[in-house]
N, C-alpha and C positions, 0 to 999 in steps of 0.2 A: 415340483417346478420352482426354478428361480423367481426372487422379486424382478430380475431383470425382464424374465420370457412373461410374466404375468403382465403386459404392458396392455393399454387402453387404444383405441382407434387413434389412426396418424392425427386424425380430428382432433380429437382429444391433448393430445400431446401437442398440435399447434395452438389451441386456445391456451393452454398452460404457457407456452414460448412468449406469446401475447402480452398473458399478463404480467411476466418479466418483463416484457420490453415496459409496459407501462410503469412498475414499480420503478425501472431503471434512471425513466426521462426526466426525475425530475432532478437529478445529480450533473442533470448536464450543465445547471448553473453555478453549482459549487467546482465543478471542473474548469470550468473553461478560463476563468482567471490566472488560474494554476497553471493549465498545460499553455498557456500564452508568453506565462512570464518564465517557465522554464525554455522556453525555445529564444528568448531575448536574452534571458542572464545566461544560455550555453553558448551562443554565439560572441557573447561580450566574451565569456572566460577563454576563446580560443577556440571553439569547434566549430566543424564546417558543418554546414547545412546538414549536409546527410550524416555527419556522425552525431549532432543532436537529436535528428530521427532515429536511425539505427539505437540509442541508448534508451528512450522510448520505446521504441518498441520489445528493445530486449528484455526492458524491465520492469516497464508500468510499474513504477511504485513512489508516488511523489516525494512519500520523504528521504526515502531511499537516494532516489535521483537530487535529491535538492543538500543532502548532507555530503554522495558522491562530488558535486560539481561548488564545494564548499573546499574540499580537500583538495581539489584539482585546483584552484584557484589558488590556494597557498603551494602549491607544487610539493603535494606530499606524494614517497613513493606509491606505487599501481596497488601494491598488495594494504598499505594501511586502508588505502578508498575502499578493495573489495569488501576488507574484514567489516572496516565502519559500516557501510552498505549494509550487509547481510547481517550486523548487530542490528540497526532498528529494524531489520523485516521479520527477524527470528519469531516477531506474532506470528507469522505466515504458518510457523509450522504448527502454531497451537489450532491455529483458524483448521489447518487442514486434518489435525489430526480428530478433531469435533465434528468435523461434514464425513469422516470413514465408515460412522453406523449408515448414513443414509444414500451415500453414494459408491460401497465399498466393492457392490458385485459389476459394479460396469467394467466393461472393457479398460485397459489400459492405457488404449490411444485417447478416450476419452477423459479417464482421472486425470492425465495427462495436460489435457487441454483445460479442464475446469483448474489445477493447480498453477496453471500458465496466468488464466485469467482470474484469479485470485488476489479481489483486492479488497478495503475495509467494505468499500461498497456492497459488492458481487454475494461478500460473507456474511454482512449483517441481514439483508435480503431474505438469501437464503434460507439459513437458520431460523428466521422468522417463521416464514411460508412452510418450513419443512414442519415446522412447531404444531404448528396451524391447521395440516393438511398431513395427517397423520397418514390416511389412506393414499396417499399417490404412493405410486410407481418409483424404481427406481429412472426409467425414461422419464415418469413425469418430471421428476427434480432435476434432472438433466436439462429440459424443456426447460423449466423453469429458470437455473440457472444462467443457462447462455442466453438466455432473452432479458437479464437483467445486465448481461456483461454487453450486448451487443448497441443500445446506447452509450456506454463509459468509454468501452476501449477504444473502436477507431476513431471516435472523435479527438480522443486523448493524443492519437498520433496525429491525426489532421490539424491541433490544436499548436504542437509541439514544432510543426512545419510551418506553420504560418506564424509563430513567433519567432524563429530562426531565421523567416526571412525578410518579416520586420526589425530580428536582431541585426540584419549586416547592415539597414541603412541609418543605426542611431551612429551617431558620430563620438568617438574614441571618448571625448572630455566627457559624456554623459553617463558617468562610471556609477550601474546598475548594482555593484557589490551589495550594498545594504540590501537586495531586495531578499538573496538569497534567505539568512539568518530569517527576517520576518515573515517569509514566505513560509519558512517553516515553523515559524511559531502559529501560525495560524494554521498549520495542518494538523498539528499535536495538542494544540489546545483542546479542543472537543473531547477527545479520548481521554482527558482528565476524569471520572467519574467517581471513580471508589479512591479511599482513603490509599489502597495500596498504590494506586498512579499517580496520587499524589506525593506521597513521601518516594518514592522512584523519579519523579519530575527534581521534584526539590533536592534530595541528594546530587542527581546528574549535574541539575545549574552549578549548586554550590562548588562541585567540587571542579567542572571545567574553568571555572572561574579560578580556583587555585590553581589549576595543573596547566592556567592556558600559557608559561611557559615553556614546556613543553616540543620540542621539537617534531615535526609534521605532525600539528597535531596532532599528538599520542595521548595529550591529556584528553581530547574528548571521546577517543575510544575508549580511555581507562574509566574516565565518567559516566558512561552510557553504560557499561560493564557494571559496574559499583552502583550504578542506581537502579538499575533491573534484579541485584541481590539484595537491594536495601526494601525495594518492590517486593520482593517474593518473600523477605524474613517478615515485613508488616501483614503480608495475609497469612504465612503458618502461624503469628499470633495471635490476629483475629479470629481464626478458624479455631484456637488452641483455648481462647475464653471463652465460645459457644461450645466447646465440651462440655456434657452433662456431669 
């Protein structure tokens, strides 16, 4: 019998949902600043209401969203945004390829929906509890999971709506640009941890700093590129002196 068909009373599986929801709540004060000033700085750069919802929604990913509507703001081509974009998310696929042991026999409409709602939050969580709680279910960690996602996300859009429509009543001269950049230094900072995110920080500044000549901003794709390799050659090193 499957992990999946070996599941616990609905009982069971909604206390678990529960306790997501509670690990969730408390991120709803590290968000709400976020999804506020993104829905003000979208509306300053030229989006209407509903298309700074609809990019929310499609993406939930702050820094994602906040380096996309950096590159929108310099009027760089659609495709440099996608690529930028999905360079700082490319964690996602590491995040997702780490949750595969513990959520890998569920349904597809389901993986589907935990990879939707897949963010630093939802994953760090997760991985915790799953750590923790060796014994659940493939249902339980499902429970689990969407009850951590179900405080972040729709707030994250209710968030992004109600600064959108805070954004259409600031007036033109009260140019919100600067928020963009430190908005995202404060989303990246924390994930500073290990020496390798640090020399991958430090590389990326240094070098968008050279290359911010650069036409539509290609320098800071090339620098997010070059520091995610400068990232990954400082931990095969480290990993290459802890050989015996």
């Amino acid at each position: 019998m499957s992990a999946y068909a070996q599941s616990p009373a609905p009982a069971s599986a909604r206390r678990i949902f529960l306790k997501g929801v509670t690990d969730g709540l408390p991120f709803v004060l590290v968000i709400t600043p976020f999804g506020l000033l993104f829905g003000v700085v979208a509306t300053e750069a030229g989006l209407q209401v509903h298309e700074a919802l609809t990019f929310s929604v499609a993406v939930i990913a702050g820094a994602a969203q906040f380096t996309a509507l950096q590159l929108l703001q310099h009027a760089a081509p659609v495709l440099i945004v996608l690529v930028s974009a999905l360079t700082v998310n490319l964690r996602m696929a590491m995040y997702s390829a780490s949750l595969t042991p513990y959520i890998g026999a569920a349904p597809l409409w389901q993986r589907a929906l935990v990879a939707y709602l897949l963010v630093d939050q939802t994953y760090a969580c997760a991985v915790t509890a799953y750590e923790k709680h060796p014994e659940w279910t493939v249902r339980d960690r499902l429970a689990y999971f969407f009850g951590v996602a179900a405080p972040i996300v729709p707030p994250w859009y209710l968030l992004t709506l109600i600064g959108a429509r805070v954004g259409d009543t600031i007036p033109p001269e009260w140019s919100l640009d600067f928020a963009v950049p430190i908005t995202f230094i404060a989303l990246v900072a924390p994930m500073l941890r290990t020496l390798p995110h640090l020399a991958a920080c430090f590389t990326a500044v240094v070098l968008s700093l050279l290359l911010a000549g650069l036409p539509w901003n290609l320098g800071l794709l090339a620098a997010a590129l070059l520091g995610m390799m400068a990232g990954a050659a400082t931990e095969r090193h480290l990993a290459g002196r802890n050989l015996p």
